[in-house]
N, CA, C and O atoms as a DFTB+ gen file, in Angstrom:
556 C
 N C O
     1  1      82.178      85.548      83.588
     2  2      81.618      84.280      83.985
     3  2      82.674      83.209      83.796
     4  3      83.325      83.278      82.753
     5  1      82.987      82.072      84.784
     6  2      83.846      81.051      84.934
     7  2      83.350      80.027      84.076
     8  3      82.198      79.607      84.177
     9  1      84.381      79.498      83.016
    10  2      83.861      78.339      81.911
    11  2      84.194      77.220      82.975
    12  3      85.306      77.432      83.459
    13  1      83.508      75.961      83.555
    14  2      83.786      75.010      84.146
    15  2      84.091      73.746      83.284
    16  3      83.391      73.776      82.272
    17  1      85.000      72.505      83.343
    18  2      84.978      71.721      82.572
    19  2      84.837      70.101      83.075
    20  3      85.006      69.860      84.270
    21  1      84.671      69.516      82.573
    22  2      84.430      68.022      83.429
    23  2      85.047      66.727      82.337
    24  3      84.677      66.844      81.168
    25  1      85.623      65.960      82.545
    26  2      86.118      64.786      81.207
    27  2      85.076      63.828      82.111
    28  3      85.181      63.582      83.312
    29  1      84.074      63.375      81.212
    30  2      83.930      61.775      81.423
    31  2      83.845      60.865      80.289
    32  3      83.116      60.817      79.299
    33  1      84.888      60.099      80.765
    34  2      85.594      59.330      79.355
    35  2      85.755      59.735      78.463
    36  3      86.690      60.529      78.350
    37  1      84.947      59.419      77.359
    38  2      85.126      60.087      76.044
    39  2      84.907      61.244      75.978
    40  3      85.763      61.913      75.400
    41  1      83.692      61.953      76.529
    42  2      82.819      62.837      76.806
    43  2      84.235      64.323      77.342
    44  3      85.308      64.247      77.939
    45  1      83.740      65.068      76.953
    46  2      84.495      66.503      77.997
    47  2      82.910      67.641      77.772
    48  3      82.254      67.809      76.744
    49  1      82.739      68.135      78.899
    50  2      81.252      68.863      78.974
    51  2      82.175      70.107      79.327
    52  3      83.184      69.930      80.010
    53  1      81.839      71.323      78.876
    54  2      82.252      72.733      79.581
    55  2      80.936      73.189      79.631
    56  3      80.165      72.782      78.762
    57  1      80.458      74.111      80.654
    58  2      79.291      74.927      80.921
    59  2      79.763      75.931      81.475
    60  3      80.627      75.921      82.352
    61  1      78.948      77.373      80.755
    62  2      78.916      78.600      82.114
    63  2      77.662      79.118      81.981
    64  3      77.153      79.474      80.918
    65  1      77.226      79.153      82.932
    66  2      75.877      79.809      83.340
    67  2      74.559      79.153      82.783
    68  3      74.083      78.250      83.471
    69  1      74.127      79.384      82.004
    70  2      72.367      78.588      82.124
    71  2      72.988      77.591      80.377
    72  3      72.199      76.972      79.663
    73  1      74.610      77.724      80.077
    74  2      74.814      77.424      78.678
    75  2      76.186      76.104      79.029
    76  3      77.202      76.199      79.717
    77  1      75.574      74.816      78.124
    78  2      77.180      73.898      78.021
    79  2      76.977      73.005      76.910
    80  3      75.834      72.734      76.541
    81  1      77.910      72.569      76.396
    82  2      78.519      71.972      75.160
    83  2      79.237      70.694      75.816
    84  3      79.886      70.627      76.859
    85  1      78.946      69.794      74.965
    86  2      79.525      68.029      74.982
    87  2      80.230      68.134      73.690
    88  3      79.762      68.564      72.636
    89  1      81.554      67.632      73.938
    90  2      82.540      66.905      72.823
    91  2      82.416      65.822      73.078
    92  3      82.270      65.427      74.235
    93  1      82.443      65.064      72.046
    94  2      82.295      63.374      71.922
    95  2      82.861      62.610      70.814
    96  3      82.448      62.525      69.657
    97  1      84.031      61.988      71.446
    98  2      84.927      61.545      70.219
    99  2      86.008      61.630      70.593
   100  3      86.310      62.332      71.558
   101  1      87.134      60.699      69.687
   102  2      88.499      60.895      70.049
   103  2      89.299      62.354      70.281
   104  3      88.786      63.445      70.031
   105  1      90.247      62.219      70.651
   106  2      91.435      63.674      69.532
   107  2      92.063      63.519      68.569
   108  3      93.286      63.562      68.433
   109  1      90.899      63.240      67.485
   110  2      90.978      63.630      65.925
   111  2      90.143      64.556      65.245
   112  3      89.444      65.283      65.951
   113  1      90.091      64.650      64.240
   114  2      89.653      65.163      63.599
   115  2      87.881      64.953      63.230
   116  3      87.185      65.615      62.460
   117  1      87.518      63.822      64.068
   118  2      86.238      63.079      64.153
   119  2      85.623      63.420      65.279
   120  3      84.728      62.644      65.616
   121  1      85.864      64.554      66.137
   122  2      85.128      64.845      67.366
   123  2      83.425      65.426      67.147
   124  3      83.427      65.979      66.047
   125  1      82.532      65.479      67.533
   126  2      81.481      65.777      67.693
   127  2      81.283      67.379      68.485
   128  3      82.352      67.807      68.919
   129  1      80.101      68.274      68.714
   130  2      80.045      69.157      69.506
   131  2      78.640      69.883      69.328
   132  3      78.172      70.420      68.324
   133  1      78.010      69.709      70.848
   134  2      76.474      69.957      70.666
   135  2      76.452      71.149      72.099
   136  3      77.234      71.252      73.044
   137  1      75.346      71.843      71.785
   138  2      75.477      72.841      72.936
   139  2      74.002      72.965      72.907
   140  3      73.277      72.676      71.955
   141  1      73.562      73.529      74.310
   142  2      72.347      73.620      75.198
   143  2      72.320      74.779      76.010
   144  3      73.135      75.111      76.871
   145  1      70.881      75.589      75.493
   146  2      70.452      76.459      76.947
   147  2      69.569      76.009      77.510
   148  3      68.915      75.141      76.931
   149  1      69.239      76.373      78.710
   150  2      68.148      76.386      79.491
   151  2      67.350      77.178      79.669
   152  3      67.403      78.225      80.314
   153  1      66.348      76.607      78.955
   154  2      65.158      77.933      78.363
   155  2      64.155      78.240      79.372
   156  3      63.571      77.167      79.522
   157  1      63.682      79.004      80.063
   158  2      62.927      79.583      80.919
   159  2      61.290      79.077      80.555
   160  3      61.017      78.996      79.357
   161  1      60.400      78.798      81.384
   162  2      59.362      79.098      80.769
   163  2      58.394      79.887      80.342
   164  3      58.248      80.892      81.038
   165  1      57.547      79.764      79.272
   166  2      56.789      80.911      78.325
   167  2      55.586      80.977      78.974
   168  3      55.295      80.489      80.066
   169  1      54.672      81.837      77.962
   170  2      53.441      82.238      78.356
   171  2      52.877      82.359      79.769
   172  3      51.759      81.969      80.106
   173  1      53.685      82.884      80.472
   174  2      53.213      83.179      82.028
   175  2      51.916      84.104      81.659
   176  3      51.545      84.851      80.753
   177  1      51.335      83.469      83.230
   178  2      49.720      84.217      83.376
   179  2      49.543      83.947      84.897
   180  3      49.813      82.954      85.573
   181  1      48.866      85.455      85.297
   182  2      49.041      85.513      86.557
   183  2      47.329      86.104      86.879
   184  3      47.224      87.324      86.749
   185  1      46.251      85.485      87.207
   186  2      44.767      85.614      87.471
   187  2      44.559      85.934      89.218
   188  3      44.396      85.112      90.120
   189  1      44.639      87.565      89.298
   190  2      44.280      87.581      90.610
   191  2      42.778      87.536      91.117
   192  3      41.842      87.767      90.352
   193  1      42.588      87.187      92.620
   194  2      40.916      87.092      92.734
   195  2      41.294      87.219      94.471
   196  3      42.377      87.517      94.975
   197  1      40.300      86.958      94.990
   198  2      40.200      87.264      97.030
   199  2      39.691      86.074      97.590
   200  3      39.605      85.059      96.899
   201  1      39.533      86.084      98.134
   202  2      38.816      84.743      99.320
   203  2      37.835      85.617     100.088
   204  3      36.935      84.971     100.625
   205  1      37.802      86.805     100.249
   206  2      37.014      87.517     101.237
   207  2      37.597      88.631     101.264
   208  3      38.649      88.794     100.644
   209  1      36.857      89.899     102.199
   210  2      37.060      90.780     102.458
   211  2      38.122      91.479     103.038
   212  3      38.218      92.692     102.852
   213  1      39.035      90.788     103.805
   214  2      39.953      91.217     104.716
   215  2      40.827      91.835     103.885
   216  3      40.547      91.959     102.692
   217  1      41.937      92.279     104.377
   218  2      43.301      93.158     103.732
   219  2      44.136      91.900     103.135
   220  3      44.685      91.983     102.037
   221  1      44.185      90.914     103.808
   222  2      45.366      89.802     102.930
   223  2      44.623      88.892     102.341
   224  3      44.962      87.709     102.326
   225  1      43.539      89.323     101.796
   226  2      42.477      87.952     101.838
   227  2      43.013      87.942     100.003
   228  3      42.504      87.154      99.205
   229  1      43.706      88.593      99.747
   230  2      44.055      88.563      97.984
   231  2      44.647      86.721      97.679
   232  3      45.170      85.938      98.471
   233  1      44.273      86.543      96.182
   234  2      45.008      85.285      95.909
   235  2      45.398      85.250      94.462
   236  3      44.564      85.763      93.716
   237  1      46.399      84.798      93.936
   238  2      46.528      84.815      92.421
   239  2      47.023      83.211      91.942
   240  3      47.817      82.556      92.616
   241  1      46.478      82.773      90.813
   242  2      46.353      81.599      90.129
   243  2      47.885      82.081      89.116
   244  3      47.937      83.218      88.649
   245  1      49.074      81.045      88.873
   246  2      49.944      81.817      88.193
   247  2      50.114      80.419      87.577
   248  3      50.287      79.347      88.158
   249  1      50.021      80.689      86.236
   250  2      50.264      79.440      85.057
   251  2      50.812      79.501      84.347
   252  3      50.994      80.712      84.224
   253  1      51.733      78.645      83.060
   254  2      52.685      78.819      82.403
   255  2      53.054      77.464      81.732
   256  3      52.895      76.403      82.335
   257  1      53.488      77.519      80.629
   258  2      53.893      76.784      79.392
   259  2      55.212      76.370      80.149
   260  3      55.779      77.252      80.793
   261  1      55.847      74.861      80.120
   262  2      56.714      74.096      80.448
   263  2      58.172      74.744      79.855
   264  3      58.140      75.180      78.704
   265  1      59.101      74.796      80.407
   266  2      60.466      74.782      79.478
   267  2      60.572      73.908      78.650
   268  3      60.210      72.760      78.908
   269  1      61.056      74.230      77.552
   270  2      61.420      73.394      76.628
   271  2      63.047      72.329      76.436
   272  3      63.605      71.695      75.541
   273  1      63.251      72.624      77.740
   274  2      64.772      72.116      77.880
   275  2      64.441      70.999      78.711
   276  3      64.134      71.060      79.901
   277  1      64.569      69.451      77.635
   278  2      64.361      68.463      78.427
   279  2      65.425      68.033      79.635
   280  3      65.246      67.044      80.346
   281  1      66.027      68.512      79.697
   282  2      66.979      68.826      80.970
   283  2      66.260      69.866      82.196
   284  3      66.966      69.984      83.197
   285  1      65.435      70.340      82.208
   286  2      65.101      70.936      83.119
   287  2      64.608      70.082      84.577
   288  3      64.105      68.960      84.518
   289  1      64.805      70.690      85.646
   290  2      64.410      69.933      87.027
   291  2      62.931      70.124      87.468
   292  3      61.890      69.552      87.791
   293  1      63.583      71.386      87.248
   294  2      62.656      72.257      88.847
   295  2      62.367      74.028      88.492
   296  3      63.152      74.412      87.625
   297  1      61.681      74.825      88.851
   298  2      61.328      76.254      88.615
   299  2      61.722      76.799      89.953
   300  3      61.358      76.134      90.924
   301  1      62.343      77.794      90.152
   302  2      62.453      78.956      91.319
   303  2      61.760      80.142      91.109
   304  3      61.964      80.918      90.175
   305  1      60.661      80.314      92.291
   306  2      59.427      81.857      91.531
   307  2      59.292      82.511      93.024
   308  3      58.621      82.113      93.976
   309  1      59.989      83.432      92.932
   310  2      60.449      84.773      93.589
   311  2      59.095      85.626      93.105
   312  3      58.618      85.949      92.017
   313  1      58.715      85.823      94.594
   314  2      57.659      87.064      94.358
   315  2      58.148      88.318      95.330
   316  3      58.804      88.185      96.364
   317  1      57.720      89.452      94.812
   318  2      57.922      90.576      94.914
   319  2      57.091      91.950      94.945
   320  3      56.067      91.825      94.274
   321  1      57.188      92.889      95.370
   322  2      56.062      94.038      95.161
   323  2      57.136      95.377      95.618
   324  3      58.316      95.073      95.790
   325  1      56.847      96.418      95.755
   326  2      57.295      97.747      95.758
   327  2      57.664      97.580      97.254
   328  3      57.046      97.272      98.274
   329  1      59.353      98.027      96.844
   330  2      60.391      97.890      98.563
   331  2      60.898      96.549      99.010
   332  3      61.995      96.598      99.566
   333  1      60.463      95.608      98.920
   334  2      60.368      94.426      98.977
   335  2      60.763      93.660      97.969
   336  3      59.821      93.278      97.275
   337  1      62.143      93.181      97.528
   338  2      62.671      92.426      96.200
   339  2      62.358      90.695      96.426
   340  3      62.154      89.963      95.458
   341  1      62.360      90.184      97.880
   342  2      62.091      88.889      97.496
   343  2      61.689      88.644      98.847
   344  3      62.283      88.455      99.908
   345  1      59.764      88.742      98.252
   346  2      59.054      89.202      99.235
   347  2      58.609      87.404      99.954
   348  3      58.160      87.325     101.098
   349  1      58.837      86.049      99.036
   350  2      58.447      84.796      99.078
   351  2      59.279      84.455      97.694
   352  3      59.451      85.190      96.721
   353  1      59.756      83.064      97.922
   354  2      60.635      82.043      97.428
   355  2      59.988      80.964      97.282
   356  3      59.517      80.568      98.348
   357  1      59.712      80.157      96.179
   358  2      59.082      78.879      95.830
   359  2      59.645      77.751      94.894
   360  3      59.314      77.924      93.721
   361  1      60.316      76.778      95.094
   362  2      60.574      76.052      94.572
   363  2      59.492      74.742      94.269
   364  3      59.005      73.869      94.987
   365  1      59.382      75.106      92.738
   366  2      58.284      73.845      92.128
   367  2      59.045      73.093      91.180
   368  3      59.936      73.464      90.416
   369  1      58.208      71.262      91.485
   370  2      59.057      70.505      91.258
   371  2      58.002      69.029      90.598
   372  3      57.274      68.523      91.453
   373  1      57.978      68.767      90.001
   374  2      59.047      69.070      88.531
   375  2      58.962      69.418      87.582
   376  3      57.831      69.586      87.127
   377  1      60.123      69.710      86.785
   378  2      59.500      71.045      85.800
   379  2      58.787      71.050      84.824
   380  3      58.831      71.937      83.972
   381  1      57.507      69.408      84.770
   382  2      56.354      69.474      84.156
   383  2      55.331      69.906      84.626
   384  3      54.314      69.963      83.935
   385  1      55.361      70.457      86.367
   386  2      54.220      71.280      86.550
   387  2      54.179      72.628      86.144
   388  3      55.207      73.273      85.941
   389  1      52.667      73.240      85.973
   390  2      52.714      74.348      85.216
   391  2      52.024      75.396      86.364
   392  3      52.448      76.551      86.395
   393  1      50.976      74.988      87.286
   394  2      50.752      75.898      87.814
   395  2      50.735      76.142      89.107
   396  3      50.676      75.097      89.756
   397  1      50.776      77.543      90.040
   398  2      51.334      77.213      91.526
   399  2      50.125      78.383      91.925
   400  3      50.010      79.151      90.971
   401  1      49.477      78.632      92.708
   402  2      48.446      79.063      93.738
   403  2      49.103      79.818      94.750
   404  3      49.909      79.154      95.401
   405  1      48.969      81.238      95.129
   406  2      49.514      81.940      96.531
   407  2      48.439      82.639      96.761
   408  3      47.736      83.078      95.851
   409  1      48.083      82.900      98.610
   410  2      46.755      82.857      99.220
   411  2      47.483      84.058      99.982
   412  3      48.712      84.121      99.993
   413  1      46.685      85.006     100.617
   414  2      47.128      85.472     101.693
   415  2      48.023      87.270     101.195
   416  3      48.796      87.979     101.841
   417  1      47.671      87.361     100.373
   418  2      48.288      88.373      99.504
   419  2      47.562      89.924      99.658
   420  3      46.342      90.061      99.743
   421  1      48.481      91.000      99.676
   422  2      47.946      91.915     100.040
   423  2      46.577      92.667      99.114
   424  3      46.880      92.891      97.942
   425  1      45.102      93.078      99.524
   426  2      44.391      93.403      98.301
   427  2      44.889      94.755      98.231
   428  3      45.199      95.398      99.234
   429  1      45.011      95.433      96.390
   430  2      45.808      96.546      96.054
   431  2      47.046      96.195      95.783
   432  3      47.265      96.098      94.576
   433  1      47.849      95.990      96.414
   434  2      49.112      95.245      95.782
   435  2      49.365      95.137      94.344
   436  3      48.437      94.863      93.584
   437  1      50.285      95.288      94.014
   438  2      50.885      94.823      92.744
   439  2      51.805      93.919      92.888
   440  3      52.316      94.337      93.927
   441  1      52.430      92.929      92.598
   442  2      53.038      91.869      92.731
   443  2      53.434      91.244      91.371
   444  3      52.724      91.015      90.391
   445  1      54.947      90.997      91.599
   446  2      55.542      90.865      90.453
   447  2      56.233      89.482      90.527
   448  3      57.048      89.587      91.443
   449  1      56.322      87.821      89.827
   450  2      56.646      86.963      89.741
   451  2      57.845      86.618      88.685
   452  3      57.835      86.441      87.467
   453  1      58.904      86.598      89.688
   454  2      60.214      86.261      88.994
   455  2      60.260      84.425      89.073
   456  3      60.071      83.753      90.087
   457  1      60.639      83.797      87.358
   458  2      60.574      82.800      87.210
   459  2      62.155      82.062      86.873
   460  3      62.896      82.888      86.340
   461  1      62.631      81.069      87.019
   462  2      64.112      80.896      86.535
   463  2      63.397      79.169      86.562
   464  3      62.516      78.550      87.159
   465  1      64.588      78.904      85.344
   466  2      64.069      77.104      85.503
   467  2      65.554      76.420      85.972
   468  3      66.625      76.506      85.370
   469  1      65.332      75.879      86.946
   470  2      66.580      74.671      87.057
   471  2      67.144      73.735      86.566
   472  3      66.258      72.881      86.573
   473  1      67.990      73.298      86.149
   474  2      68.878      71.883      85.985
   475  2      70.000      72.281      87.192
   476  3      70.565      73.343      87.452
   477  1      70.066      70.786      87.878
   478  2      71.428      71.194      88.979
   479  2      71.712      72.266      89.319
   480  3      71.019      73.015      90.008
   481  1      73.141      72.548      88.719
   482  2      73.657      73.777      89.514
   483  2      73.363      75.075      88.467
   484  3      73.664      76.175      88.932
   485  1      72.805      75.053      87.101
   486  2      72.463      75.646      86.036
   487  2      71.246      76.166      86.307
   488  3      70.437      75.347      86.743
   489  1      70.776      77.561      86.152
   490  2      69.791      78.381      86.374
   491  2      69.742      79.243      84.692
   492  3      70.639      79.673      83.968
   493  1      68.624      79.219      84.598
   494  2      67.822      79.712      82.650
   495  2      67.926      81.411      83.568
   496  3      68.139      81.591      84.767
   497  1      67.698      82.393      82.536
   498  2      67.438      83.777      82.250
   499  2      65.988      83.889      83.444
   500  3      65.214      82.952      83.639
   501  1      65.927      84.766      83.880
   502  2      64.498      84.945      84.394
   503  2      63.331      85.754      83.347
   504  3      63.594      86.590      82.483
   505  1      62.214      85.308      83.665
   506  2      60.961      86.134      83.412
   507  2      59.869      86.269      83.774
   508  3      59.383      85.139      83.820
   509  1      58.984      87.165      84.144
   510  2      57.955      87.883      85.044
   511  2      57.478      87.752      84.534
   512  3      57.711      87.298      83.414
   513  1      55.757      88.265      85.299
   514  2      54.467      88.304      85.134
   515  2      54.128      89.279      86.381
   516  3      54.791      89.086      87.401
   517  1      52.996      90.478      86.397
   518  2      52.961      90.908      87.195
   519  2      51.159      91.134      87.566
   520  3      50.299      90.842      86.735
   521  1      50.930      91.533      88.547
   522  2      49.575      91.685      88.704
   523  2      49.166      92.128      90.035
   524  3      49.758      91.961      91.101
   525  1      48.055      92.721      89.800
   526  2      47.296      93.611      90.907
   527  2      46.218      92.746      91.600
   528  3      45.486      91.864      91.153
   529  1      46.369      93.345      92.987
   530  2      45.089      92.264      93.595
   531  2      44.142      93.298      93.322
   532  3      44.355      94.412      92.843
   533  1      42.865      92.684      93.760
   534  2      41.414      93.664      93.791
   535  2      41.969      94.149      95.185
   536  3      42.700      93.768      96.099
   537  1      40.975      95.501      94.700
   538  2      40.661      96.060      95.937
   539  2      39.251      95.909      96.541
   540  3      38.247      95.900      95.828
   541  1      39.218      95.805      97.705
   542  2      37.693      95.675      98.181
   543  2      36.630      96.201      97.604
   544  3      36.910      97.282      97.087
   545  1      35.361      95.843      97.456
   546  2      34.625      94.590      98.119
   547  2      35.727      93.701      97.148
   548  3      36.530      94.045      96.281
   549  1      35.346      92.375      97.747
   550  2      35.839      91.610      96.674
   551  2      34.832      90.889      95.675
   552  3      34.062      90.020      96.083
   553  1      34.869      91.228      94.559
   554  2      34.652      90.838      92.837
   555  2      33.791      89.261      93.576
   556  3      33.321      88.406      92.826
């Protein structure tokens, strides 16, 4: 992974990947140095249910505890199921919302929700939640 670096003024920031550190202070012996990840968010929950009978009539309620990185933007949630790695792409915004709604989903299915949290060009660790639609009738 490429360490990137940036000087502003006093400031010099290096980051690689979802991780970066601020120096702050002269070039003495009095410099400062703080570092940051970008923490993904927790307690995912994924509540499937139907709208009706049909084959895509599946829907799942998917909720989740905020990142804790007050630097965070935005969430990227990649859904997925068997053969199919990135079956729908969702960008939610901002990263104090917690929950997102998808309609139209196959019933039987298993479906798996890949989560990553944003700052800029900085992307957190991913983590899932997975879940089965009903199968007909619908519940």
């Amino acid at each position: 992974m490429r360490t990137k670096a940036l000087l502003l003024g006093a400031f010099l920031v290096l980051w690689a990947g979802p991780a970066y550190a601020v120096f702050a202070g002269t070039a003495t012996t009095n410099a400062s140095f703080q570092t940051a990840t970008l923490q993904p968010p927790t307690n995912l929950a994924a509540v499937p249910g139907c709208t009706g009978g049909g084959p895509t009539q599946g829907t799942v309620a998917l909720s989740w505890t905020p990142s804790s990185s007050s630097f965070a933007q935005s969430y990227t949630v990649v859904r997925s199921y068997a053969g199919v790695p990135n079956d729908n792409t969702t960008t939610v915004t901002p990263a104090s919302v917690s929950t997102l709604a998808q309609t139209g989903l196959r019933r039987g299915r298993t479906y798996t929700w890949t989560f990553r949290t944003n700052a800029g060009s900085w992307i957190s660790a991913p983590v899932g939640v997975s879940a089965t639609m009903p199968s007909p009738p619908c519940p």
